[in-house]
C-alpha positions in Angstrom: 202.1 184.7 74.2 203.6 181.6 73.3 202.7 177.8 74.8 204.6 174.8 75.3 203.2 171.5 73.8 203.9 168.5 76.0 204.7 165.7 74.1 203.6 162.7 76.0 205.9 159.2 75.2 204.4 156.9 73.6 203.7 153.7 75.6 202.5 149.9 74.5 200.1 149.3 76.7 197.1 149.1 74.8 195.1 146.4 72.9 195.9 142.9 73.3 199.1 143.9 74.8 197.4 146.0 78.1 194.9 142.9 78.6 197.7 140.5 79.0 199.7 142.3 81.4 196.4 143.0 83.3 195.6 139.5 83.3 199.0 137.8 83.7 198.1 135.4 86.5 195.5 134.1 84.3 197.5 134.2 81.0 200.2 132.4 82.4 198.0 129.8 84.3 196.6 129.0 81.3 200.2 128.7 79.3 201.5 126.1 82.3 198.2 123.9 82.1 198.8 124.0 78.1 202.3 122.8 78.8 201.5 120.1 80.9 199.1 118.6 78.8 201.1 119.0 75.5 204.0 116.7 78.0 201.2 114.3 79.1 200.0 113.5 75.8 204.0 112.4 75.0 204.7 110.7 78.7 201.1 109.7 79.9 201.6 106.6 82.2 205.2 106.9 82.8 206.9 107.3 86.8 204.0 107.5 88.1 204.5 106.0 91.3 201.7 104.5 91.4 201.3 101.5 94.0 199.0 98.8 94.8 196.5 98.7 97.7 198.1 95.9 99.1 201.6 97.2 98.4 204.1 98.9 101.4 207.4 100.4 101.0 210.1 100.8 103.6 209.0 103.7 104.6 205.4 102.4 105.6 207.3 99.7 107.1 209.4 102.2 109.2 206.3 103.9 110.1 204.8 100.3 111.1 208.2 99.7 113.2 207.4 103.1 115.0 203.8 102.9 115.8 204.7 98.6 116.8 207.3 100.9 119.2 205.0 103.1 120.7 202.5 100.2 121.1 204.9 98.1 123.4 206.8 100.9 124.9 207.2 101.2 128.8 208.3 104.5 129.9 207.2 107.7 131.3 205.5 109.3 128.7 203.6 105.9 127.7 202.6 106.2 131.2 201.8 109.3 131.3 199.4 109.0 128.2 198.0 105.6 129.6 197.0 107.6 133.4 195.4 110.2 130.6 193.5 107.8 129.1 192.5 106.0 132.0 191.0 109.0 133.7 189.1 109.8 130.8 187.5 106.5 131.2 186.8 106.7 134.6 185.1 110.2 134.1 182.9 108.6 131.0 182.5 105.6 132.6 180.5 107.6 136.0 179.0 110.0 133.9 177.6 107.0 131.8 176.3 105.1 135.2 174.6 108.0 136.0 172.8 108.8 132.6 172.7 105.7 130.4 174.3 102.2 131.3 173.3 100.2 134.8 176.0 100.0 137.6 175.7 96.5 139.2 173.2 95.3 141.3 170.8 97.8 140.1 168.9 97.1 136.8 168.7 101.0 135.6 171.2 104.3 135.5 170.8 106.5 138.5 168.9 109.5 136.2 166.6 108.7 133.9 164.9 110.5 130.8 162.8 112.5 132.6 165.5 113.3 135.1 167.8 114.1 132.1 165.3 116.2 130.5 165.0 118.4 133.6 168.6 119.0 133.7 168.9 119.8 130.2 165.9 122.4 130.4 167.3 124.0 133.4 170.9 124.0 132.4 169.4 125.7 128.9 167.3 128.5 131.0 169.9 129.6 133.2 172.4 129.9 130.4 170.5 131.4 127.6 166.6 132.2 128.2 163.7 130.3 128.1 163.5 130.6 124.5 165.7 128.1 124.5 163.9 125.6 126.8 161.3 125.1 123.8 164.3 123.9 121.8 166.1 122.0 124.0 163.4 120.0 126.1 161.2 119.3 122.7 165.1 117.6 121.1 165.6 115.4 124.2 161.8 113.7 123.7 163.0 113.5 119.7 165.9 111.4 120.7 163.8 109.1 122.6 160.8 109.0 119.9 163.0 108.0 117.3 164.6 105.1 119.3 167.9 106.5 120.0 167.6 108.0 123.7 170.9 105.8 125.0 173.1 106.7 122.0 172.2 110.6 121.9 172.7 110.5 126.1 176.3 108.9 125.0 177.2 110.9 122.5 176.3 114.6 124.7 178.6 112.6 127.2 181.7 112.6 125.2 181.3 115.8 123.6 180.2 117.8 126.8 183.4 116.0 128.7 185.8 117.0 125.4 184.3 120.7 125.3 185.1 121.1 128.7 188.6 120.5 129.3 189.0 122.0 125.5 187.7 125.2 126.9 189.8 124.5 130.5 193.4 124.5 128.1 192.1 126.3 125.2 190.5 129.7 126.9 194.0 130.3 129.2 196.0 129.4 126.4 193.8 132.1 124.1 194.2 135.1 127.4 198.0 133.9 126.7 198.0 134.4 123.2 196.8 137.9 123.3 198.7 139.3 125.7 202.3 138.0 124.4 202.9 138.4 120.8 205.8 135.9 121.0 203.4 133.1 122.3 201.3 133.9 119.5 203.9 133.3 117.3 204.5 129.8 118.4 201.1 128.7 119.1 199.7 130.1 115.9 201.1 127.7 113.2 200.5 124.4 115.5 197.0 125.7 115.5 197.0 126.1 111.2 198.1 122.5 110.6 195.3 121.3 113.5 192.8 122.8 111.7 194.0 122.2 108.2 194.0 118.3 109.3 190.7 116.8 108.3 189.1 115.2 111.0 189.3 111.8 109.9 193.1 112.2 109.8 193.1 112.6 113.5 191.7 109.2 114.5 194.4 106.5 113.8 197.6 108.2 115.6 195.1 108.6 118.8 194.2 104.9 118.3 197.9 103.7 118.3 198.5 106.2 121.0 195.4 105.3 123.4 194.2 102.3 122.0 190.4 102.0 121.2 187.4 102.7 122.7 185.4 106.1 125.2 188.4 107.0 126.4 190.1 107.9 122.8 187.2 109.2 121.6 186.8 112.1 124.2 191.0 112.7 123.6 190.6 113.3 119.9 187.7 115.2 120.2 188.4 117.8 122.6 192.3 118.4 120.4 190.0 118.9 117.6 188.0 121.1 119.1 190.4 123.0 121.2 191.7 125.8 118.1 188.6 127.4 117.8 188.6 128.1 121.5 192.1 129.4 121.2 191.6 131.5 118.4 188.2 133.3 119.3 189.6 133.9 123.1 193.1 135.5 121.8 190.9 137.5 119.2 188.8 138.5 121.8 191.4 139.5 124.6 193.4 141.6 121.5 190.0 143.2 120.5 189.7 145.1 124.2 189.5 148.9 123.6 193.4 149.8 124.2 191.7 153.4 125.7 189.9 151.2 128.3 193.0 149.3 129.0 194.6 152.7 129.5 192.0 154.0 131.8 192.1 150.6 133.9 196.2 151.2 134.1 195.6 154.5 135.7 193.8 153.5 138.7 196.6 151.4 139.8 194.9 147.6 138.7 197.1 145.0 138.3 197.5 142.9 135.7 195.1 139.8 137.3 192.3 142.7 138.2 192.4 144.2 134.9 192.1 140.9 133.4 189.2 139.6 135.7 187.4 142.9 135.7 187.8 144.9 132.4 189.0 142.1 130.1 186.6 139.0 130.4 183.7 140.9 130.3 184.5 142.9 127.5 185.2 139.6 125.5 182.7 137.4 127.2 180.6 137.2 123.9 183.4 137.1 121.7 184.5 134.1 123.7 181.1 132.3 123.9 181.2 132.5 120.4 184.4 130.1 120.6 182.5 128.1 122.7 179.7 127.5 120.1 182.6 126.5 117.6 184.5 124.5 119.9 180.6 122.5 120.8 179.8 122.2 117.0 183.8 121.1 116.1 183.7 118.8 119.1 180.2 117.2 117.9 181.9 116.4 114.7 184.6 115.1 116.0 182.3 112.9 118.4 180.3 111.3 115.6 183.1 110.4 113.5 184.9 108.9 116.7 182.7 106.2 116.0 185.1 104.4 114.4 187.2 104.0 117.2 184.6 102.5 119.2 183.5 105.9 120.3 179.7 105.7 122.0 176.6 107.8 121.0 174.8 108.3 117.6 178.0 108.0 115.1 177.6 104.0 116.0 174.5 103.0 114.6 175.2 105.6 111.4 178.5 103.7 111.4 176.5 100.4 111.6 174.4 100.9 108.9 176.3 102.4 106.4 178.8 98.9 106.6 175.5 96.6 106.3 173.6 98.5 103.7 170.7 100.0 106.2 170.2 103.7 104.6 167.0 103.8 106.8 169.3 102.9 110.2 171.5 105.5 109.1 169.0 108.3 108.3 167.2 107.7 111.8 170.3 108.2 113.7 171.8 110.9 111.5 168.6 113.0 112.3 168.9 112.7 115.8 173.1 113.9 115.1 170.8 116.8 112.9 168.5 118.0 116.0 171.6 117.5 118.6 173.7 120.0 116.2 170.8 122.3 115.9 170.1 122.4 119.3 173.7 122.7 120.8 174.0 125.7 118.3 171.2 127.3 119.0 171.8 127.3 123.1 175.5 128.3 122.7 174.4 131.1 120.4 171.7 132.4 122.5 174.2 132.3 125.5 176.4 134.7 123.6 173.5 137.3 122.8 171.9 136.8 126.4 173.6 139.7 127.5 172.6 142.2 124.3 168.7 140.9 125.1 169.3 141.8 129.0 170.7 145.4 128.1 167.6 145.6 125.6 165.2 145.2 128.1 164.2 141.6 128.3 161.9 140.9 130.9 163.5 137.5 131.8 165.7 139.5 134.4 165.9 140.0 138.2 163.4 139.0 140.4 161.5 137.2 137.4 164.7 134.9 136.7 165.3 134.6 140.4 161.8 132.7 140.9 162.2 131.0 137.8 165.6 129.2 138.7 164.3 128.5 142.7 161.3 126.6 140.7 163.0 124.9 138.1 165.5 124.1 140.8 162.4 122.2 142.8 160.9 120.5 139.7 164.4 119.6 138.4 165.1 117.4 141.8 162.0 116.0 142.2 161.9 114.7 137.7 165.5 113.4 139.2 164.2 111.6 142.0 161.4 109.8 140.0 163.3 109.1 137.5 165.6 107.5 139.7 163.2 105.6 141.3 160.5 104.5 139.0 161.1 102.5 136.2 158.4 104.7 133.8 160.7 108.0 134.4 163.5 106.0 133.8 163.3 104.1 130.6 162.1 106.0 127.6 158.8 104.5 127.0 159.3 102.1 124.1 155.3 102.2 122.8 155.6 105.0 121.2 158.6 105.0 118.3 158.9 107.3 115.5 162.4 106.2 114.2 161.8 102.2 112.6 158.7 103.9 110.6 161.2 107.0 109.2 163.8 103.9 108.7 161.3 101.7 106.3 160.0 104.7 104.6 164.2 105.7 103.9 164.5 102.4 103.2 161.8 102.0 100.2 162.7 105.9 99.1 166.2 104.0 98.6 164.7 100.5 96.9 162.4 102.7 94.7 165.5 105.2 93.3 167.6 102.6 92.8 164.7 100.5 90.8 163.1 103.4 89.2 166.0 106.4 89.4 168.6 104.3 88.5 168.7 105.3 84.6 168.8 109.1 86.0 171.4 108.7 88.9 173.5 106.8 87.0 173.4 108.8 83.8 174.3 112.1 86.2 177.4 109.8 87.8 178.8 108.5 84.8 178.5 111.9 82.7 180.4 113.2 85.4 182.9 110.7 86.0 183.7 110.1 81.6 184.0 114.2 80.7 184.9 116.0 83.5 186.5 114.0 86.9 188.5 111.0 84.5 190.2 113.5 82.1 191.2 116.0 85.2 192.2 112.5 87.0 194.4 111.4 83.6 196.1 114.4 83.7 197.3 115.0 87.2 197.4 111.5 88.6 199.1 109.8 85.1 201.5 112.4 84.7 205.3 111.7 85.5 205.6 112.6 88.8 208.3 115.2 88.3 205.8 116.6 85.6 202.7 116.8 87.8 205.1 118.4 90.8 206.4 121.2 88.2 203.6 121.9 87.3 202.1 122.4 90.9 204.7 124.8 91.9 204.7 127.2 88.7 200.9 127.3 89.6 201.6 127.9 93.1 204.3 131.0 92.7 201.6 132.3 90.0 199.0 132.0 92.1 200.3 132.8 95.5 204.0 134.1 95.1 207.2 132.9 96.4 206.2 131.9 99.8 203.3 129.5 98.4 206.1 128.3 96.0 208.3 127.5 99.2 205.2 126.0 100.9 204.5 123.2 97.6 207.6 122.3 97.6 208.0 121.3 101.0 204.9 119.9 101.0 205.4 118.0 97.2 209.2 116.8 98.6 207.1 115.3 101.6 204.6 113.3 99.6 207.2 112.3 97.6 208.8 111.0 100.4 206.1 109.0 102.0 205.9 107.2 98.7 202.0 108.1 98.1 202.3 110.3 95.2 199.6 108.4 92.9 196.8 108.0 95.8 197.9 111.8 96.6 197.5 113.1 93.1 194.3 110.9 92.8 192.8 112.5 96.0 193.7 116.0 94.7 192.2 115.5 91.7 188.9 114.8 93.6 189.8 117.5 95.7 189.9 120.1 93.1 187.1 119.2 90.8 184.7 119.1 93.6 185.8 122.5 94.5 185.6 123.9 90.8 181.7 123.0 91.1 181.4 124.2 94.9 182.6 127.8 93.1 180.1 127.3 90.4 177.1 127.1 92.8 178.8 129.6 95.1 179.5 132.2 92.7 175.7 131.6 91.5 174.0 131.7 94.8 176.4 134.1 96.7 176.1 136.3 93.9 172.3 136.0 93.8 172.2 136.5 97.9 174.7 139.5 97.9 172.6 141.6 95.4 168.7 140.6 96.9 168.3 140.7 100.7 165.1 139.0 100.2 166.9 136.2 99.2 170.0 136.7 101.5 167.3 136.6 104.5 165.5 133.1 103.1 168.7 131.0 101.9 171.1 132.5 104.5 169.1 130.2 107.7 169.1 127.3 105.7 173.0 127.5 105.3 173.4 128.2 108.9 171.3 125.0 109.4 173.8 123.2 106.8 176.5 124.5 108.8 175.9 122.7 112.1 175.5 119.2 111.0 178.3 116.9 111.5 180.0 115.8 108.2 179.4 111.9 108.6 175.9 112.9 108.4 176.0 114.1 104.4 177.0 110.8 103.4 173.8 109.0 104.4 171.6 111.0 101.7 174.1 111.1 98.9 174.7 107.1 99.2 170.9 106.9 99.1 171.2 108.2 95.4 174.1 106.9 94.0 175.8 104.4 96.2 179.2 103.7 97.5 181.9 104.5 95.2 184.5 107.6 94.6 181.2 110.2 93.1 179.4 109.7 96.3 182.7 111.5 98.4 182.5 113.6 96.4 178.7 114.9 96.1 179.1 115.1 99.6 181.9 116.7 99.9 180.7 119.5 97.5 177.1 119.5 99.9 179.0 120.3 103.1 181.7 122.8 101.5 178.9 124.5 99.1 177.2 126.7 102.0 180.9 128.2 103.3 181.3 129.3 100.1 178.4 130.6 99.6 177.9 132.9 102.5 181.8 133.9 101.9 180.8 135.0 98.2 177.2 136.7 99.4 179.1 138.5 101.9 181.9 140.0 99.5 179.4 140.9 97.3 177.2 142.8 99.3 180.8 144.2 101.1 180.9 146.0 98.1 180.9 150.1 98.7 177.4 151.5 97.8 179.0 154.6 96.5 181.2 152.4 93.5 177.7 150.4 92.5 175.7 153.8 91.9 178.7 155.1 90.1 178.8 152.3 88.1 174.8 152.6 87.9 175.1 156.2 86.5 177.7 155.0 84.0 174.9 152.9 81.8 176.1 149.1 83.6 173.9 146.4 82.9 173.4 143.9 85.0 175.4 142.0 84.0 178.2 144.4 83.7 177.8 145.1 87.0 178.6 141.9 88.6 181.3 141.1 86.2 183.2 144.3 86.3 182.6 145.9 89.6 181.1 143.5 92.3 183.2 140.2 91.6 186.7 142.2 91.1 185.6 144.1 94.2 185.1 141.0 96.3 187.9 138.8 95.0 190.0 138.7 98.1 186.2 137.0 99.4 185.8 134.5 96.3 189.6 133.6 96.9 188.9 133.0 100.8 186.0 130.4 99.7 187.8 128.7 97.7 190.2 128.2 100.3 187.7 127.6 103.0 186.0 125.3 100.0 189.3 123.2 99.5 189.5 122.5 103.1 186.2 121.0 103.5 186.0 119.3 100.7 189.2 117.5 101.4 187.7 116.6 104.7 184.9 114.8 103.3 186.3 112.9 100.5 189.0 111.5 103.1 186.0 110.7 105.2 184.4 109.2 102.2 187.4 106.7 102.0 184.6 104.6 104.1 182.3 104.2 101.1 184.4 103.6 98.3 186.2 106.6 97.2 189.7 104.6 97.3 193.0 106.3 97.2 194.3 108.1 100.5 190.9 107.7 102.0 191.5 104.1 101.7 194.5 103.6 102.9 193.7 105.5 106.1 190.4 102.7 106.4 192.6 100.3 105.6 194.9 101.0 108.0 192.2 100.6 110.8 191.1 97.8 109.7 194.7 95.9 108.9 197.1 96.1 111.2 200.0 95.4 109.3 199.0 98.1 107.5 199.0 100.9 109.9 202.4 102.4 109.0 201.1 103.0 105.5 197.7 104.2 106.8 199.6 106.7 109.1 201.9 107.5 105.6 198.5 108.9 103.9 196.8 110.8 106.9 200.9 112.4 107.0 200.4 112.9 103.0 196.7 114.3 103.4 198.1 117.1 105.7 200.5 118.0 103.5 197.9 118.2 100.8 195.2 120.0 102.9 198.6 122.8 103.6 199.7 123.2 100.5 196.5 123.8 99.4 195.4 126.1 102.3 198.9 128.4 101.5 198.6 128.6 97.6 195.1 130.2 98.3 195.5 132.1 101.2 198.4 133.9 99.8 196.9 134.3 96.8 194.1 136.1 98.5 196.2 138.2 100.0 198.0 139.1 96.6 194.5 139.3 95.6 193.8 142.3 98.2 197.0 144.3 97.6 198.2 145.9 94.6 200.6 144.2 92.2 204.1 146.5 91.7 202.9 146.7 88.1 199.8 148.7 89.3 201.9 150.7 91.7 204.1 151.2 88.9 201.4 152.6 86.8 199.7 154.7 89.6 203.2 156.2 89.9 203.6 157.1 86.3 200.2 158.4 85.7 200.7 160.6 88.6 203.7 162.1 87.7 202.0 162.5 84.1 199.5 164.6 85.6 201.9 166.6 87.9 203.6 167.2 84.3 
């Protein structure tokens, strides 16, 4: 009996040789930063295109010349936007005499505090339990104990007006979206560059548009809150069972029945859910509208962060803190109401019945005293929480900067000499044809040819708007913050995603993270280090970190339980584990954070253009606050959205390159199966 020996070729894949082609991406991304600092050291300083702050080029003078256009132009749209914007007073302007500022002759708004804090307790009841009550009725007395009833009153105004005709457009455009795939497909990208923008971005086009004041500050909130509402509601209408929908189709429904009485309920949670993001996104929006003259809480934080009053700032960015935490709490509630019902909570039927008749009686008659007696109506000033908090914040700040100073500005200048100046060098003191190369081999390594299509769009447009220096500046700031928001991600989403222990303790105080407003993260940090281009970006790596983090946490723990005992049998350490099985196994998730991570830092360290952090940041500030230099403030919030897309499409598809096999692995999968089948 004889036997035929198979002779298998001989292949090179082993060794040195089978890492690199395993590791290309990273290989290669190494080889291009080599080569673009091996240039720099030869060309460092050369076409830069760098700019003074006081500098404009034609095209920020064409800009100028457009927005001078729109400011004096008389036509229908102008006309259109101006009966906008005047209705949008008019409705802030009654709901304000009602709540908050006297209507002549009489001395006091129509419903006072204890009016309003009836309303809010019953409107909190009906909506999402009683559980609720105990956190919204105990935040209303908060605003008034810390000295900041009128502002907080004037700051749920504008954001409950913007969530409400967000939700009006953004919930029938979202039914829209999922039933017609072609409407979809051209809402879909408008929605990526309006959530891309960082919010700060959006304020000086509405302020050329509609001027100053309540009016703009309700318009740019509720478009930047409007995407999330779209989103959820078309994701929600799309995630209908298609079996239901068939059964609905066979007994003869129409398309308006099957909507009102299969569809909406089915997604009702799913879309309150979009109403929770469109309430926290509008809040943001709100407190940052400050700077446009917007009313509520972002004006004294606004206020004191110009004249040096950390402990102004703290008070009122506490009361922004509880507002957040209490609006997310009741919209979150609402969207689980209907799990606790079907559960058996006993806060149903008759019970609720009685429950809302009473609250209904005590509600008009706290409305009715509060509209006539002056105790009900004015917060009572004797008792005040907030100007003790502010002198204690105040001294915390006198004593670190005294005492802390050595430490703080050790930390800061370390920073800024080894790690954010070299990183700054290189990018920002490159040529700019240099830097821009280099951008777009990273970009095709990274994410493939479409990111590579995407950076050079984006790159040709910055290039354009003649802001490449203050661009590659603010990218550099961008990126290094997010290099140390994946450093504390990968650390403490790692940690989370192997312990539930410690998923379930730091996992509520990232959710708490989550819901404050952004302007708020700037009040601590300049505390500790002051105004200048670190303090962006500390804050910026605060209010990205917890993103990250729950991204990582969740990959990790996403990881099949089957692969981790496997790899448990096999003799894997600990270490081994998480370096070999879980992070590989979550990459698509560590990619995703560091998208998500880029986007918010970029948001703050625009934002922190207020205190110091120069480049684009500045020139949007300085666009405010000159107004011959609008056109080139309007320039850099154009340039920042090209950043903040660019950006956002190198890492999302590199994600997705990062979730599906490379041809090289298909390759091999082919070959070793047809090795075996020999």
């Amino acid at each position: 009996m004889s036997s035929i020996a198979t002779v298998r070729p001989k292949t090179h894949d082993t060794g040195a040789l089978a890492t690199l082609r395993a590791r290309w991406r990273l290989v290669s991304l190494l080889a291009v930063v080599a080569m673009w600092v091996l240039v720099w050291a030869f060309t460092r300083g050369e076409q830069t295109l760098a700019i003074q702050a006081s500098d404009r080029t034609d095209i920020h003078g064409w800009f100028l010349a457009r927005t001078t256009a729109i400011e004096n132009a008389d036509n229908v749209v102008t006309s259109l936007l101006a009966a906008l914007s005047s209705g949008m007073d008019a409705t802030l302007l009654f709901l304000q005499h009602l709540f908050t500022v006297p209507e002549y002759p009489r001395p006091y708004p129509q419903i006072g505090w204890l009016g309003a804090l009836a309303i809010a307790s019953l409107a909190a009841y009906a909506v999402a339990g009683w559980r609720q009550v105990l956190v919204v009725a105990p935040s209303f007395l908060l605003f008034g104990l810390l000295g900041y009833y009128e502002d907080a009153m004037d700051l749920l105004i504008v954001t409950g007006v913007a969530v409400a005709v967000a939700l009006l457009i953004g919930i029938p455009l979202g039914i829209w979206m999922g039933h017609s795939k072609i409407v979809a497909a051209v809402v879909t990208p408008v929605l990526d560059v309006m959530q891309t923008m960082p919010s700060f971005v959006y304020l000086l086009p509405f302020s050329i548009l509609f001027g100053i004041g309540p009016a703009v500050a309700a318009l740019v909130t509720l478009v930047y809150a409007m995407p999330p509402s779209v989103r959820v509601t078309a994701y929600a209408v799309r995630g209908v069972s298609t079996t239901t929908l068939e059964a609905t189709d066979s007994l003869g429904q129409n398309r308006w029945q099957r909507l009102r009485h299969v569809e909406l309920p089915m997604a009702k949670r799913t879309i309150i859910v979009g109403v929770n993001q469109t309430t926290m996104a509008a809040l943001a929006m709100a407190t940052i509208a400050a700077y446009v003259d917007g009313p509520g809480l972002g004006q004294p934080v606004l206020e004191g962060l110009r004249r040096g009053q950390l402990g102004k700032s703290f008070v009122a960015g506490l009361a922004i803190v509880i507002m957040a935490i209490m609006l997310d709490r009741t919209t979150t509630a609402a969207s689980t109401r209907s799990d606790r019902v079907a559960r058996g909570d006993r806060d149903t039927g008759r019970v609720r019945t009685v429950a809302l008749v009473a609250g209904t009686v005590v509600t008009l008659a706290a409305v009715y005293l509060s509209n006539s007696y002056t105790w009900a109506n004015q917060f009572p000033e004797g008792v005040n929480i907030g100007d003790p908090i502010s002198t204690k914040v105040d001294d915390l700040a006198d004593w670190l900067r005294s005492d802390l100073s050595a430490i703080t500005t050790g930390v800061q200048e370390t920073f800024t000499l080894y790690f954010l100046n070299p990183v700054q060098d290189l990018v920002a003191n490159s040529p700019w044809f240099v830097a821009g190369l280099a951008i777009l081999a990273i970009a095709w390594i990274v994410g493939g040819v479409r990111a590579l299509g995407a950076a050079a769009v984006c790159l040709a447009g910055i290039y354009w708007l003649d802001l490449w220096n203050n661009a590659m500046i603010t990218l550099t700031a961008v990126l290094v913050a997010t290099v140390v928001v994946m450093i504390l991600g990968l650390a403490v989403g790692v940690w989370m995603g192997r312990s539930q222990v410690v998923d379930r303790s730091v996992r509520p105080v990232l959710d708490a993270a989550q819901t404050m407003p952004p302007f708020v993260y700037l009040i601590p940090v300049l505390v500790l280090f002051d105004a200048n281009r670190f303090t962006a970006m500390v804050a910026g790596i605060i209010y990205a970190a917890p993103v990250a983090i729950k991204l990582i946490a969740d990959g990790v723990s996403g990881v099949s339980a089957t692969t981790v005992e496997a790899a448990e049998s096999a003799g894997s350490s600990r270490l081994q584990m998480i370096t070999k099985v879980q992070l590989p196994m979550a990459r698509g998730s560590i990619l995703l954070a560091a998208n998500q991570g880029l986007l918010y830092v970029l948001s703050m360290v625009v934002i922190g253009g207020m205190v110091g952090a120069g480049a684009l940041g500045f020139d949007i500030v300085y666009g405010f606050r000159q107004a011959n230099f609008a056109g080139k403030g309007l320039a850099a919030g154009i340039t920042i959205v090209l950043i903040g897309i660019m950006l956002d499409r190198i890492t999302t598809y590199g994600a997705r390159r990062a979730q599906s096999p490379g041809r090289a692995t298909v390759r091999r999968k082919r070959l070793s199966l047809s090795r075996a089948e020999t």
